[in-house]
C-alpha positions in Angstrom: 0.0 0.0 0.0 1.2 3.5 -1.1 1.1 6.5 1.4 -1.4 7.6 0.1 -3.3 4.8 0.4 -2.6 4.1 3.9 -4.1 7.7 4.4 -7.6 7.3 2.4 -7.9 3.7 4.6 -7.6 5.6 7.5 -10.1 8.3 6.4 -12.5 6.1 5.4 -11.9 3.4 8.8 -12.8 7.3 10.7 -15.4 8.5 8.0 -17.5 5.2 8.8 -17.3 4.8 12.1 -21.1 6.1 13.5 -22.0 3.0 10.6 -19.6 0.7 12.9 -21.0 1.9 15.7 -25.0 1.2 14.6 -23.9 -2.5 13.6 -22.4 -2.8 16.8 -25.7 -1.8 18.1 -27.8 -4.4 16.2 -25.8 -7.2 16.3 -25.1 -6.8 20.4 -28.9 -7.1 20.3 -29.4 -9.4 18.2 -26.5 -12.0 17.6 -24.8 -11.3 21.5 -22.9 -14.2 21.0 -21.9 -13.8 17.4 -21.1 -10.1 18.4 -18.7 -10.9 21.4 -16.2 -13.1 19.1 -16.6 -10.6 16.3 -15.3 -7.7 18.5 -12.5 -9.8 20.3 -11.4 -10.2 16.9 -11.8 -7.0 15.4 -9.6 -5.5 18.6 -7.1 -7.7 17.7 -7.1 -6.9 14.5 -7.5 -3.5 14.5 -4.9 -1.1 12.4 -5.4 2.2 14.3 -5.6 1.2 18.1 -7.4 4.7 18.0 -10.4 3.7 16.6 -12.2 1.5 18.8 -15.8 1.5 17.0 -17.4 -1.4 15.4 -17.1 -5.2 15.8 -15.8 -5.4 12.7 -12.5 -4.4 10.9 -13.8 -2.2 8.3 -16.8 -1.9 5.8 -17.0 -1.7 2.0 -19.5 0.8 0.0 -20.7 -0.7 -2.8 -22.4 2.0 -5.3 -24.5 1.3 -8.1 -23.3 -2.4 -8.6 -25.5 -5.9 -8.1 -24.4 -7.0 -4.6 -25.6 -10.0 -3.5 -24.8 -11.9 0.4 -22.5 -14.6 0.3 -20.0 -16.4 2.2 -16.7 -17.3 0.2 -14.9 -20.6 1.6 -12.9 -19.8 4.9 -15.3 -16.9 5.7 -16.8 -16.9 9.1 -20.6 -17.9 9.5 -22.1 -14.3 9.3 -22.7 -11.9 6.0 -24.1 -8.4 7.0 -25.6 -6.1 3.9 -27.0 -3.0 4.8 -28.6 -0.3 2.5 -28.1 3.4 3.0 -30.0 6.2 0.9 -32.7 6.6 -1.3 -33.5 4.1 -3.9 -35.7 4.6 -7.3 -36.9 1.7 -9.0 -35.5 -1.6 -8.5 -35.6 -4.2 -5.9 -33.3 -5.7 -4.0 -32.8 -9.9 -4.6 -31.6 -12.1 -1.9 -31.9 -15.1 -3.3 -30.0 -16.9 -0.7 -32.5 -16.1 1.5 -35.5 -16.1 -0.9 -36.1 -12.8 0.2 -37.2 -9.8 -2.7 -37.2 -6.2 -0.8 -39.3 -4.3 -3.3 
């Protein structure tokens, strides 16, 4: 990784961190026991010791590009997607989960 690089990662680890912070929320709620591995990992993992949000080690912004959830071989056993603005037309297809969000 360039400099550079190393700077826009750590602007974007920053710039997402009230996102980190929300999943943290619903899957502490929701999945406690999936959520206290997650964020043993994640510390462990971390990059900037600074940044203590989320129980994850970063997120990815997909825009504008057919998604859908999966789990490639040697992921763990949970896929989060979540959906952030306002959306014409379409409708979102989890066919893993038979699932159509219209």
């Amino acid at each position: 990784m360039t400099a550079e690089g190393a700077v826009v990662a750590r602007s974007y680890i920053f710039e997402t961190a009230p996102q980190s912070k929300y999943l943290d929320m619903l899957l502490k709620k929701f999945a406690p026991k999936e959520y206290k591995e997650l964020k043993a990992t994640a510390k462990a993992g971390r990059w900037y010791t600074e940044q203590t949000e989320g129980c994850t080690l970063g997120l990815t912004t997909t825009w504008k590009v057919q998604v859908g959830v999966h789990l490639d071989r040697g992921d763990w056993k949970l896929c989060m997607i979540v959906c952030g603005g306002n959306f014409l037309g379409g409708n979102l297809y989890l066919p893993d989960l038979n699932l159509c969000l219209a």
